[in-house]
Every structure is written in C-alpha cells, then in structure tokens.
ZATIKOL-65066 format. One line per 5 residues: their letters; for each residue z, y, x of N, C-alpha, C. Coordinates in nm, 3 decimals, decimal comma. Layout:
// residues N
A) Z Y X Z Y X Z Y X; ...
END
This chain:
// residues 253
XXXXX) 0,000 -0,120 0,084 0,000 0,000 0,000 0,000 0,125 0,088; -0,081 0,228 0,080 -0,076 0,375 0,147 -0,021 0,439 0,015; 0,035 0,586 0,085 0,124 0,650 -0,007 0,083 0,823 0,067; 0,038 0,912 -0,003 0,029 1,012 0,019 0,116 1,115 -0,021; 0,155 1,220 0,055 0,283 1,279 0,053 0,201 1,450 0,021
XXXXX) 0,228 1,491 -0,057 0,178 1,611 -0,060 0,340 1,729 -0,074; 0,284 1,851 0,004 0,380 1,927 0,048 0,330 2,070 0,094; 0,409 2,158 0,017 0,417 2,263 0,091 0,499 2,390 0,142; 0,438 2,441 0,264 0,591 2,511 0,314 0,473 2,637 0,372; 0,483 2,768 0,284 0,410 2,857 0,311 0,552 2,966 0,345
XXXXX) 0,516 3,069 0,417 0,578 3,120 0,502 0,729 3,098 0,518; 0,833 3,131 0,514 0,949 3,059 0,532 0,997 2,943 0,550; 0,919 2,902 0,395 0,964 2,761 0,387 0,917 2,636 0,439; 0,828 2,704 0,599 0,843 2,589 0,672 0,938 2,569 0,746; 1,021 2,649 0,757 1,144 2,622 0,822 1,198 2,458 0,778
XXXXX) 1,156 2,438 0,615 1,222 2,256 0,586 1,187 2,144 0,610; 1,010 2,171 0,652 0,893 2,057 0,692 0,988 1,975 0,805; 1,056 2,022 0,869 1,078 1,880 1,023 1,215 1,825 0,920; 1,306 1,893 0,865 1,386 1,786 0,822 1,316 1,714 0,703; 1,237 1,746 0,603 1,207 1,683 0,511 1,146 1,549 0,616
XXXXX) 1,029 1,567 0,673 0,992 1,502 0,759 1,010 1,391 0,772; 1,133 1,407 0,891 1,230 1,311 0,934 1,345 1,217 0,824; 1,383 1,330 0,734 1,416 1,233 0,625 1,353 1,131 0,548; 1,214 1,190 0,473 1,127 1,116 0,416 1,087 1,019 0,420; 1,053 0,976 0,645 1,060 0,880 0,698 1,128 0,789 0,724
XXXXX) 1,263 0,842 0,703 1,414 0,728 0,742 1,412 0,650 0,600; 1,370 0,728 0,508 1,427 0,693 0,361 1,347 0,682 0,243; 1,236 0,710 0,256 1,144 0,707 0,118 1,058 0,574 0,174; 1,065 0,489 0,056 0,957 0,395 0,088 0,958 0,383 0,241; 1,014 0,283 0,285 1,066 0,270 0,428 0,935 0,228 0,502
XXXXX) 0,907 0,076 0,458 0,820 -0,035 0,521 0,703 0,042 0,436; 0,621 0,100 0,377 0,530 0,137 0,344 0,420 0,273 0,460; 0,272 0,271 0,437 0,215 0,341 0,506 0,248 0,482 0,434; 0,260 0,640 0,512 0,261 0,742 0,446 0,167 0,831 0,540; 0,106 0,894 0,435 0,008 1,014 0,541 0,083 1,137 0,461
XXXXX) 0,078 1,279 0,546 0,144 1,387 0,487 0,067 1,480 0,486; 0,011 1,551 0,321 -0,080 1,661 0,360 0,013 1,752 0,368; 0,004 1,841 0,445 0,094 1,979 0,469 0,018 2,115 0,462; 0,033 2,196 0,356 -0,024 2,263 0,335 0,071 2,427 0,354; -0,018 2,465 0,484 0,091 2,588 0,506 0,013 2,724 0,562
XXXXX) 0,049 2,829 0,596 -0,037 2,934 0,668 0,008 2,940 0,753; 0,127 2,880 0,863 0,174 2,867 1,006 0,054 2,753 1,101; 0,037 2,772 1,215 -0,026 2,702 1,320 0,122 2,612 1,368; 0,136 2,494 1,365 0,229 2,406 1,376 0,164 2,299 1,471; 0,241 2,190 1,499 0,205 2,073 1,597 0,277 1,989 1,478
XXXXX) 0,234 1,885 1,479 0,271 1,806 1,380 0,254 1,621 1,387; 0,365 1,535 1,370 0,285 1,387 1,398 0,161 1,352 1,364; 0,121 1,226 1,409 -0,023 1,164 1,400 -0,010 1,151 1,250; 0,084 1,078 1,149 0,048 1,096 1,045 0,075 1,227 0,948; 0,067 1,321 0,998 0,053 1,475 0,928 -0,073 1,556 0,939
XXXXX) -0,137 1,574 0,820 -0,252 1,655 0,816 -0,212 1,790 0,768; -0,206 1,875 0,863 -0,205 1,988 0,886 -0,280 2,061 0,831; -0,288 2,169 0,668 -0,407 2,255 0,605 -0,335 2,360 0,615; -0,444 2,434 0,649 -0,443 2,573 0,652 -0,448 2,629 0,510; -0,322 2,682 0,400 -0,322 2,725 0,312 -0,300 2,878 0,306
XXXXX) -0,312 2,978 0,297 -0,362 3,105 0,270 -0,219 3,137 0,124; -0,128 3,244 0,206 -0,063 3,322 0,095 -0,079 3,342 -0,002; -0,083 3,318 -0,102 -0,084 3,348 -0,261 -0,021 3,435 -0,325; 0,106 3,444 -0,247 0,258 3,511 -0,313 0,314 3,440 -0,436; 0,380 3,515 -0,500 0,483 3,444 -0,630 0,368 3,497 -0,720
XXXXX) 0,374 3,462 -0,831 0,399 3,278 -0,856 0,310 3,179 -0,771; 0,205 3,263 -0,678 0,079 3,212 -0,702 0,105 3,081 -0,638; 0,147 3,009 -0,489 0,147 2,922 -0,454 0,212 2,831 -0,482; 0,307 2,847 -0,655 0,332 2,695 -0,686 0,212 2,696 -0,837; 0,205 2,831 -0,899 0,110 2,833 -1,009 -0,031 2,740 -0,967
XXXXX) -0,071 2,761 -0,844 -0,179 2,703 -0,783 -0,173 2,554 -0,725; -0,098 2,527 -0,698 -0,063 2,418 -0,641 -0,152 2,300 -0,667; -0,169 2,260 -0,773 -0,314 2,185 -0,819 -0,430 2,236 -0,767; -0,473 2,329 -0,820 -0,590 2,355 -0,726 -0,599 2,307 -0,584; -0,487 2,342 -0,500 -0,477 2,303 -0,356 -0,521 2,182 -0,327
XXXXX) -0,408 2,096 -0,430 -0,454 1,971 -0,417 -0,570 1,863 -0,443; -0,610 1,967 -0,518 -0,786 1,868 -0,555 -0,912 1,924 -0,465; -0,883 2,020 -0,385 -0,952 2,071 -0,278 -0,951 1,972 -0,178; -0,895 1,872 -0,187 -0,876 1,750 -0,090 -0,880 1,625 -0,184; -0,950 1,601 -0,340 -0,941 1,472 -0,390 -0,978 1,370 -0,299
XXXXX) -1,117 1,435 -0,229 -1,206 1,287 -0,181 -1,110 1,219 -0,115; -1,007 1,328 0,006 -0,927 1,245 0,089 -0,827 1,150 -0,008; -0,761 1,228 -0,064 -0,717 1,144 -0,172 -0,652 1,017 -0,230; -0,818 1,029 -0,262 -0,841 0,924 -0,357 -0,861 0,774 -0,247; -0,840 0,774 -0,166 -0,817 0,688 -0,048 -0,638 0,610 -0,050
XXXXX) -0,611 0,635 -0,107 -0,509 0,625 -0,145 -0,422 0,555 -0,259; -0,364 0,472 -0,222 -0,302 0,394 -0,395 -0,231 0,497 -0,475; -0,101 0,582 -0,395 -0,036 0,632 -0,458 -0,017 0,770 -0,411; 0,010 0,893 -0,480 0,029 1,007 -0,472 0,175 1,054 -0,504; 0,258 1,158 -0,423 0,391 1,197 -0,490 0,333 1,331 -0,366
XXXXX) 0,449 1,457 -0,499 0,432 1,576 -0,449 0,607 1,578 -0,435; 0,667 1,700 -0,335 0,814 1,710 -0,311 0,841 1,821 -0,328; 0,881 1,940 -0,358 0,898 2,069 -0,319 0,923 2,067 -0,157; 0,911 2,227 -0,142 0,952 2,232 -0,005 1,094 2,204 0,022; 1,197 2,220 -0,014 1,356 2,206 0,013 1,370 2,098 -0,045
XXXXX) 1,291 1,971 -0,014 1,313 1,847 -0,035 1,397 1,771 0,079; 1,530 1,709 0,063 1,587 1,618 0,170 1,616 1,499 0,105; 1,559 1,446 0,213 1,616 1,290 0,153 1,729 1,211 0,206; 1,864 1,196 0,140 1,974 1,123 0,218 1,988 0,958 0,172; 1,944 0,899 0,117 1,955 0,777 0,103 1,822 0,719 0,047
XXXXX) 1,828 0,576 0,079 1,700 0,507 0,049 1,631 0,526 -0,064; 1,501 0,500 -0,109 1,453 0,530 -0,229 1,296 0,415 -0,255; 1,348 0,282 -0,300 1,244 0,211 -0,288 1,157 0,234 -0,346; 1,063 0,087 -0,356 0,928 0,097 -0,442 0,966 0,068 -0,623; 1,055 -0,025 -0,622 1,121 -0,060 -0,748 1,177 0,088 -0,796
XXXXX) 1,248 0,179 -0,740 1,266 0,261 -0,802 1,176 0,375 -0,822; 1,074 0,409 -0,763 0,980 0,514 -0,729 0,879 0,486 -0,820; 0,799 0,373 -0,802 0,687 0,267 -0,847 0,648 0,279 -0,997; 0,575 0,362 -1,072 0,589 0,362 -1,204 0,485 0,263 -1,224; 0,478 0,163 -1,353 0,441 0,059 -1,410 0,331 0,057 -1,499
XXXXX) 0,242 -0,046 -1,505 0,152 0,036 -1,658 0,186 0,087 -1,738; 0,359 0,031 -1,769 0,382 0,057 -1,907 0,409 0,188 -1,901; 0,441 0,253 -1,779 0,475 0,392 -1,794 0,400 0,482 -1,756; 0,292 0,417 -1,809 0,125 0,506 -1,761 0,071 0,561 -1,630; 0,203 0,461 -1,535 0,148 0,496 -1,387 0,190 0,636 -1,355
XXXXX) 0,322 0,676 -1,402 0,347 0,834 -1,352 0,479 0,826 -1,373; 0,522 0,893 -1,253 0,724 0,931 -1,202 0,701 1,078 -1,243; 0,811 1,127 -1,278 0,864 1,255 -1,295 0,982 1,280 -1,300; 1,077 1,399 -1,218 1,217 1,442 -1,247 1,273 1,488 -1,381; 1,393 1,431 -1,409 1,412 1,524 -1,558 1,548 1,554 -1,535
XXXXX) 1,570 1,670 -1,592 1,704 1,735 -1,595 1,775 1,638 -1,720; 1,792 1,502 -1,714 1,824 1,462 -1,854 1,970 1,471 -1,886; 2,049 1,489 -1,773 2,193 1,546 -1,803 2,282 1,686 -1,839; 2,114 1,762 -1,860 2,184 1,879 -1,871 2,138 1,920 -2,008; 2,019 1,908 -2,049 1,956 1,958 -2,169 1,904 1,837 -2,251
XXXXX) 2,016 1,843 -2,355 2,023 1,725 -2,455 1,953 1,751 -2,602; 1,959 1,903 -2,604 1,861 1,911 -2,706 1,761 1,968 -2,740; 1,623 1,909 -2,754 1,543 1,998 -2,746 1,520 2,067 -2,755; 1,540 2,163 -2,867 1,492 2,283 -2,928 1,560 2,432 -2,801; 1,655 2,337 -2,700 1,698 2,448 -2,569 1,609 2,410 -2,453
XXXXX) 1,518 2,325 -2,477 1,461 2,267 -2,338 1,359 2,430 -2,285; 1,397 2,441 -2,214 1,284 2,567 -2,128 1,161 2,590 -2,151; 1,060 2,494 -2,237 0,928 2,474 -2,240 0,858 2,612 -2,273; 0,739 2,614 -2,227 0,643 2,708 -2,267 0,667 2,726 -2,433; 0,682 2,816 -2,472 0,646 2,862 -2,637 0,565 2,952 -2,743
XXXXX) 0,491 3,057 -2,571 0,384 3,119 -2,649 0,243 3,026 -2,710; 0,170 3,072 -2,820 0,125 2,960 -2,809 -0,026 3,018 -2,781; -0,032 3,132 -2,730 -0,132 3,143 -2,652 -0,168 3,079 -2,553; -0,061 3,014 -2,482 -0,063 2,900 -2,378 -0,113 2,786 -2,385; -0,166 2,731 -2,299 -0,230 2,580 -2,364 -0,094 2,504 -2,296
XXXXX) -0,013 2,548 -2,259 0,130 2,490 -2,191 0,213 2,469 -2,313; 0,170 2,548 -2,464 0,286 2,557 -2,537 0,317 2,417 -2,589; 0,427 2,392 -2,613 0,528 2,306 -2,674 0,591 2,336 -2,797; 0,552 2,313 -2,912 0,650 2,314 -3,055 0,784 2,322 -3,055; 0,861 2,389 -3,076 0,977 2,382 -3,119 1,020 2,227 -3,196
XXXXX) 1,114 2,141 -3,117 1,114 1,995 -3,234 1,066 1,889 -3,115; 0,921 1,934 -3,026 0,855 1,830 -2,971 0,962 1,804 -2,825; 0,889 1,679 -2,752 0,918 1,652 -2,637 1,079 1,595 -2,651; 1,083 1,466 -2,568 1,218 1,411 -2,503 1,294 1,472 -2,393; 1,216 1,480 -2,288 1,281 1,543 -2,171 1,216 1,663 -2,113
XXXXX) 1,264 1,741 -2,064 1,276 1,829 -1,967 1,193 1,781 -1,816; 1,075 1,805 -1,768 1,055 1,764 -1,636 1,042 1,891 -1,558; 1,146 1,848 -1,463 1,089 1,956 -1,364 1,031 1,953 -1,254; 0,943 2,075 -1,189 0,849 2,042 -1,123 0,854 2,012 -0,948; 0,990 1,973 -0,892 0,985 1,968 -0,740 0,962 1,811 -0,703
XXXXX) 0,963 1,706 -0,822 0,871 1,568 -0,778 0,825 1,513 -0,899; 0,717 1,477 -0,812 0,622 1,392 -0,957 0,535 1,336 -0,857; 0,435 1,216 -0,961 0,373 1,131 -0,901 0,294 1,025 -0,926; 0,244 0,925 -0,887 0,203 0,842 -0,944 0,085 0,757 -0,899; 0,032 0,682 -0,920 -0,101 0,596 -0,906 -0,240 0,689 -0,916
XXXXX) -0,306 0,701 -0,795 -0,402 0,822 -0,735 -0,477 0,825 -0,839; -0,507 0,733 -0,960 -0,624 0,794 -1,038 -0,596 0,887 -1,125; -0,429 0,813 -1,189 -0,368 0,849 -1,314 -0,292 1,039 -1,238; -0,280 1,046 -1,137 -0,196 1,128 -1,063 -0,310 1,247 -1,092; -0,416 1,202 -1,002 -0,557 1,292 -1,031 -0,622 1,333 -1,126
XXXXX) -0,613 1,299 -1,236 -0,635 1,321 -1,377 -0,527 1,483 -1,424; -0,380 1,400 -1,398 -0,239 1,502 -1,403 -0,314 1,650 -1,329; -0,366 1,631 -1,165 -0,360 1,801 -1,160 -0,537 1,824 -1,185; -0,622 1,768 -1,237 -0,720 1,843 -1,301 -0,737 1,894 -1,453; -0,632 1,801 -1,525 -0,601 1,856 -1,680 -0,509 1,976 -1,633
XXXXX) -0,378 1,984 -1,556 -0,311 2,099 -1,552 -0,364 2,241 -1,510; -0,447 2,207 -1,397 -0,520 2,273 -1,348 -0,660 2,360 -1,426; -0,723 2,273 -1,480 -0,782 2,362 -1,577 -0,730 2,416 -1,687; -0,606 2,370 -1,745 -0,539 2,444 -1,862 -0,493 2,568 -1,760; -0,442 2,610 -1,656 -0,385 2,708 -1,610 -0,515 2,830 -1,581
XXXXX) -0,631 2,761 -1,500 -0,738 2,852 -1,505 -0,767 2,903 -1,653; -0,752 2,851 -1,766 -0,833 2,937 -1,903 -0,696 3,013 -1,953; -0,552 2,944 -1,951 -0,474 3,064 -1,937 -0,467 3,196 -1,853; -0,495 3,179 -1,726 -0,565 3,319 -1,645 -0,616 3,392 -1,738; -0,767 3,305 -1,744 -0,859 3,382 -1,770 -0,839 3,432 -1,925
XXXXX) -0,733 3,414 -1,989 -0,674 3,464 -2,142 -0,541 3,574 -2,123; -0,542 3,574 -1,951 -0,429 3,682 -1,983 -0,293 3,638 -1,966; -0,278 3,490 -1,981 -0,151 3,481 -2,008 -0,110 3,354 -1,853; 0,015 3,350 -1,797 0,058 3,250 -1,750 0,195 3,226 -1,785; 0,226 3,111 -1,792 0,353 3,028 -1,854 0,467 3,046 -1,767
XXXXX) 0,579 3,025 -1,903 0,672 3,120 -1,841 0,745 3,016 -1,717; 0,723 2,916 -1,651 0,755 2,843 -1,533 0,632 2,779 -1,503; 0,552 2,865 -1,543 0,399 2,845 -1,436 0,326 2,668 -1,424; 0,362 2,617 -1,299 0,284 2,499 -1,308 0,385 2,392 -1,378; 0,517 2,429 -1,372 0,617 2,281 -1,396 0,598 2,280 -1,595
XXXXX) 0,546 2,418 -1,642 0,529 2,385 -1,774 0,387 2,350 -1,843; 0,289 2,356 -1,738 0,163 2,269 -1,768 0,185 2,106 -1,776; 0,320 2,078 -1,591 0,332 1,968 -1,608 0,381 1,910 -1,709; 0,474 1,980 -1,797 0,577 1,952 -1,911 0,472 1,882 -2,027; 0,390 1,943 -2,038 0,269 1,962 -2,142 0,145 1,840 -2,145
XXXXX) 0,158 1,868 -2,007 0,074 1,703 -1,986 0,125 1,573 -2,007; 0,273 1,553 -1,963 0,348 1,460 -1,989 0,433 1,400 -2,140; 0,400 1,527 -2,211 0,452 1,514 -2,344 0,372 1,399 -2,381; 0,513 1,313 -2,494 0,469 1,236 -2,544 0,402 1,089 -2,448; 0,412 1,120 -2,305 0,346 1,005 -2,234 0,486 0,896 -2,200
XXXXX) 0,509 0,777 -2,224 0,583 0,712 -2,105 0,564 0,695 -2,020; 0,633 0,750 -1,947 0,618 0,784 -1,779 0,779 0,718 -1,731; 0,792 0,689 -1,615 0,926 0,665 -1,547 0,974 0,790 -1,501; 1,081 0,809 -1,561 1,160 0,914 -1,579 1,303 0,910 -1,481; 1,252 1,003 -1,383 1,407 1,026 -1,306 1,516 1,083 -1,301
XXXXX) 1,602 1,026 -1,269 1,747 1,094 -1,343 1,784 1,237 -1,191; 1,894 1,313 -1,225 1,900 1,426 -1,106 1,917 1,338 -0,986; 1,998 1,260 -0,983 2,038 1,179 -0,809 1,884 1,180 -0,715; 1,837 1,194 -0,815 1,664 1,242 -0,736 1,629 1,369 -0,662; 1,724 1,443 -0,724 1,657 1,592 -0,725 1,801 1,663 -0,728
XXXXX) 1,882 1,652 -0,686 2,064 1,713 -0,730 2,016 1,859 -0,621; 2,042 1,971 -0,680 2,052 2,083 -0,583 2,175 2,125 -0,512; 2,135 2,098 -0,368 2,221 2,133 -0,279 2,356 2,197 -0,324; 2,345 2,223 -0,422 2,465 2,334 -0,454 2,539 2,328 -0,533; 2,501 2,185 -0,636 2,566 2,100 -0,752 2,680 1,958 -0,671
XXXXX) 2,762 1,941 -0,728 2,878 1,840 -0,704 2,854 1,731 -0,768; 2,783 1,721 -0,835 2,731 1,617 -0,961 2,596 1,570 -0,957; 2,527 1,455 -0,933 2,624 1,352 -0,898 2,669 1,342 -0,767; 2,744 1,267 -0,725 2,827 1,311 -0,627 2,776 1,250 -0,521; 2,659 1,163 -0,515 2,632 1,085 -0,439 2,439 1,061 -0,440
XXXXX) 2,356 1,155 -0,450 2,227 1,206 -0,459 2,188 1,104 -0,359; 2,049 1,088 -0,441 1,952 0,984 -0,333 1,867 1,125 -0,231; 1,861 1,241 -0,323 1,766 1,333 -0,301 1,793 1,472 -0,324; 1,775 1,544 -0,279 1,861 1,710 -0,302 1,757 1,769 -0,257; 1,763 1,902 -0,361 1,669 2,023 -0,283 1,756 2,158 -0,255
XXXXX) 1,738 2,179 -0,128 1,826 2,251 -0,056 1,832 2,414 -0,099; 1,941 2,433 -0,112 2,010 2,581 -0,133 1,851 2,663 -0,058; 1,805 2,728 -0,157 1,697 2,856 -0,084 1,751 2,950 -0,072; 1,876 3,024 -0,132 1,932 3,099 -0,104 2,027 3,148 0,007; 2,049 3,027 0,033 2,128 2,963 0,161 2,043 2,981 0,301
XXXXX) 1,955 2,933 0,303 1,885 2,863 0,373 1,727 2,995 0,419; 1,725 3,038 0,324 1,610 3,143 0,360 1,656 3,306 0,347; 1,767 3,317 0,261 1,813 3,450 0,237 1,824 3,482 0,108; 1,882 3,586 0,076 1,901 3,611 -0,062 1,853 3,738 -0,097; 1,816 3,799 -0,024 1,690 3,932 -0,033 1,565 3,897 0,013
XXXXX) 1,553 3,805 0,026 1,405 3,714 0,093 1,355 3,654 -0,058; 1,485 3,559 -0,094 1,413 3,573 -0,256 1,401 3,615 -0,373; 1,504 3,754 -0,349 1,512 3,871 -0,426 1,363 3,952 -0,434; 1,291 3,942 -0,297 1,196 4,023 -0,275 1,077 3,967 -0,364; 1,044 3,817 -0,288 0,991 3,760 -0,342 0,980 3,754 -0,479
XXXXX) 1,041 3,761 -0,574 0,937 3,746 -0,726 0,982 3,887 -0,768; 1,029 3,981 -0,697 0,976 4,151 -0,765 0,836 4,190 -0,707; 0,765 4,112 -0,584 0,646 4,248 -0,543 0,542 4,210 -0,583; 0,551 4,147 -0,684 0,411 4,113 -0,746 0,448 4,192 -0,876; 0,383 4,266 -0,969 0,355 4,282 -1,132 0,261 4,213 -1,168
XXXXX) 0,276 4,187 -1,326 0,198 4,067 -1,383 0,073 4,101 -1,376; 0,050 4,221 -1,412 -0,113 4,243 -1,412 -0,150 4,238 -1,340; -0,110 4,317 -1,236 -0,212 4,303 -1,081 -0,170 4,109 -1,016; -0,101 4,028 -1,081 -0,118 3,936 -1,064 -0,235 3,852 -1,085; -0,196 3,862 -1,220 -0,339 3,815 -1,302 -0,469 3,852 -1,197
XXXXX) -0,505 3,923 -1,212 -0,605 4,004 -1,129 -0,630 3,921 -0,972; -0,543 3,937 -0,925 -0,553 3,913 -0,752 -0,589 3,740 -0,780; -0,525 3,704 -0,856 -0,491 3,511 -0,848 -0,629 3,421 -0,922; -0,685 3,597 -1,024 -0,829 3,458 -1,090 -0,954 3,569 -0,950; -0,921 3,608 -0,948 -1,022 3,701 -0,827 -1,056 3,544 -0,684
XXX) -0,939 3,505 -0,625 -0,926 3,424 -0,526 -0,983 3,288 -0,593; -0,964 3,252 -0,667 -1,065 3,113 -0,713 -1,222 3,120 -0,786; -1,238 3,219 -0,837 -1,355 3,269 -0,855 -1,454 3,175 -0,793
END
C-alpha cells in the first residue's frame, strides 16, 4: 500500500513541517510506504520521500479556502497512489495510529474525517454554512456530525472526487460573491453530509490546549503559542472581503 501525505506550511507555519515530519513517521501507519507533498513558499531541504512545491501566498482565507485547488494541480501524481490523507499544519503525532483505525471501508464510502462529536450534540448548533446562497449551505435539522477540516481522507479515487466537487462548489461561490463562513472545512461539511464515512473521534485531533482527552493519539498545536498572538491577530484583519473576493478569483482565472 502507498499513502500520500498532503500538507501545508506557508510562511510561518513551516516552522511545524520537521516535527510533524518526524512524528508522522514514528507513528502514522508505521510499516506502510508514505510520500509527502509539501506545499510551501520557503526554499527548504527536505527527505528523499518529501516533494517539495513551491506554493505562492494566498493570505487568509485564501490558502486553506484554496487548498483543493492546490491539490488537484498535482492529481496525475496522485492518483499513483492507493490512499490520500491531508493534516493541517500544527499536526503532531504522539502515539500510534494504524491501518485498522485510519483505513475507511466500503461501507464507509472509502472516506475518514475528524468530528468534534463530543462537543456539539445538537445539530441545529453545529457551525455549518447557512447562507443559502452557498452551495456549502446546510438546513437547519440536517447533518449528524460536525467535521472539521485539519484531517480527512481516504481511497485516491473516492478522496479525488471530495476536492473536485468541493473545489468547484467554492469557485461558483467566488464567482457569486459569496465564501462560507469556515471556507473549505464547510464545503467539506457539505460534501460529506449524509455520506457514511469513518468518523473520528477528538483523540485524533485534541488541541494542544484542551485536557480532554487526556491521552490524544493526535493534537494540533497551540498557533497561538507557537507562532504569536499578533501574528494571528494580523493575519485574518489584512485582508477585507471584497478586495478578497477580487484578488483570490483574479489568481485562478
């Protein structure tokens, strides 16, 4: 089995690429092959299995709003591939994480996703998109869980399908004016509705900064901590929406 690792760490946040790295390797899918696309705007040195892309600033939202796109700019490589999983950047991994647990099944349409399922029990509070100018929107009533967007994954065809449906629902929202109010993780929300998928509990995803559970397979690390707190104060004031809009369908054009 090969396993493709998709990742990115655009300006700061490559500071997390060598520990994610090194963790990923001690602990994700141990005995399995992994190649790592790394998609960043730093000139880095990197192992034999790290492919090094040159990704180009976006700013907020743009480089997680985009994030699909990125990634299908590289299907052919791809699709070489059995399986696909994306990590956020402040991804660490402290304990093992097999194939039995990772591995989604036919029955679960061949797709992993994180869910906040211990925190938001009832729908009608789940975060989802609700304008319904959005092709992201979600009904008031609909959807089981909450997914959020720092891992997901799955079997390269079924995975590849995931960021060209998201991906074009986000381009005709552009181009309508509107983007969702958590950008790509509520396209993902939208795509996944209604699918059985293998559904991960937080010990996947516990943030650095939570006590609960007490014993995480997987944590994403304090950014506030870790990069500054006027670093990401700055970050989502120097963009305005309009001149967002503008700059972000201008660059894919």
């Amino acid at each position: 089995m090969k396993v493709a690792i998709l990742y990115i760490g655009i300006g700061r946040y490559v500071k997390f690429f060598e520990d994610f790295y090194s963790s990923c390797e001690k602990f994700f899918l141990e005995n399995v092959e992994k190649t790592y696309f790394f998609f960043t705007d730093k000139k880095i040195s990197a192992e034999e299995n790290v492919h090094v892309i040159y990704q180009r600033d976006l700013g907020w939202p743009g480089n997680t709003l985009y994030r699909f796109k990125m990634f299908l700019e590289h299907r052919s490589e791809l699709e070489k591939f059995d399986y696909i999983f994306f990590f956020n950047g402040n991804t660490l991994f402290l304990q093992s994480v097999t194939e039995d647990e990772i591995i989604p099944t036919e029955d679960e349409a061949h797709l992993v996703a994180l869910s906040w399922i211990n925190i938001y029990t009832d729908n009608l509070k789940f975060p989802y998109e609700r304008n319904q100018n959005s092709l992201a929107c979600i009904p008031l009533g609909s959807g089981k869980y909450y997914f959020q967007g720092g891992l997901n994954g799955g079997r390269q065809s079924e995975y590849i399908k995931l960021l060209e449906t998201c991906f074009d629902n986000i381009e005709k929202d552009v181009q309508n004016g509107v983007i969702a109010c958590s950008h790509d993780e509520s396209h993902l929300n939208k795509y996944l509705l209604g699918k059985n998928v293998r559904v991960l509990g937080p010990e996947y995803g516990r943030p650095e900064e939570w006590l609960y559970p007490e014993k995480p397979k997987i944590i994403f690390r304090d950014k506030k901590r870790h990069l500054g707190r006027a670093f990401m104060r700055h970050l989502k004031k120097k963009t305005l929406f309009d001149k967002l809009i503008l700059q972000i369908s201008r660059l894919f054009k």
